[in-house]
N, C-alpha and C positions, 0 to 999 in steps of 0.2 A: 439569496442563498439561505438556508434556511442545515439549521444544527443537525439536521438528521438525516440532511444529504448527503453532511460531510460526513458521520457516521457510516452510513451506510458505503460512501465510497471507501472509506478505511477497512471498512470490512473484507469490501473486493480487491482490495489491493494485498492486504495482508495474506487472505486467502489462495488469490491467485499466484503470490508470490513461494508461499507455502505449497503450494499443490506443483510449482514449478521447481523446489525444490533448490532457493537462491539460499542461500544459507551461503555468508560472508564472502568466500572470492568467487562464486559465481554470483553474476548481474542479472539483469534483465532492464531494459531500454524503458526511460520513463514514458518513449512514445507508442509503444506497446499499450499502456494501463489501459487507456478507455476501450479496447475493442474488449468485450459481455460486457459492455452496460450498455444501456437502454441510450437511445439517441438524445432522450431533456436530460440524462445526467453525463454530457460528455463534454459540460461548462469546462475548460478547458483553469478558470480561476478557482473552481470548484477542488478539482486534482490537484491544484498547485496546494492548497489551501489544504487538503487533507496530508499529503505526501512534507510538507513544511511542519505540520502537528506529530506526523509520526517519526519525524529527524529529529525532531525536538524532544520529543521520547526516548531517540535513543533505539526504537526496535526497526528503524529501516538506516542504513548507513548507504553515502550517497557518494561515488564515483565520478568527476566531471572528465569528460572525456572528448576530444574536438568533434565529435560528431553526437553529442549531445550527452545529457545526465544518464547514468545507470544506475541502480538502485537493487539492494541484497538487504537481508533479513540479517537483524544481530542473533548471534551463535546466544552472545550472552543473557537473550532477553526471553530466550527460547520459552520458558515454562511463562511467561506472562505472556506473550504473545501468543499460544497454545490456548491459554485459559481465556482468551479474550476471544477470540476467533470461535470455540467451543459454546460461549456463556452466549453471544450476539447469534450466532444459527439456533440454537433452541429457542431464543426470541421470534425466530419468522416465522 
């Protein structure tokens, strides 16, 4: 696994999460994340491993639920998570 996988998936997660518009009580199903990515980044320890960096940040908050993890965007993290998402697409 290499640092710029995990990058890159944070990217798609945050994005995707964004674009889906979870913002604090609305969720989205951690088994959703990997469908757009590519088949070699859908390392299942990969996900775990970006989605655990960005709880740890603080700008995804995480729901456990009997039929598995859900996961929303913090309200409060908004403007970094904005600037981040923003600064990493004009990288590609």
């Amino acid at each position: 696994m290499v640092k710029r996988d995990v990058e890159k998936i944070k990217l798609h997660i945050l994005k995707k999460l964004f674009d889906q518009r979870c913002w604090m009580h609305k969720h989205f199903s951690i088994n959703n994340l990997p469908q757009g990515l590519p088949s070699h980044a859908r390392d299942s320890r990969t996900i775990k491993k970006a989605v655990d960096e960005l709880i740890k940040n603080k700008w995804l908050l995480s729901k456990p639920t009997h039929y598995g993890l859900e996961l929303s965007l913090n309200i409060n993290k908004k403007n970094e998570i904005e600037y981040y998402i923003e600064k990493n697409l004009m990288l590609k």
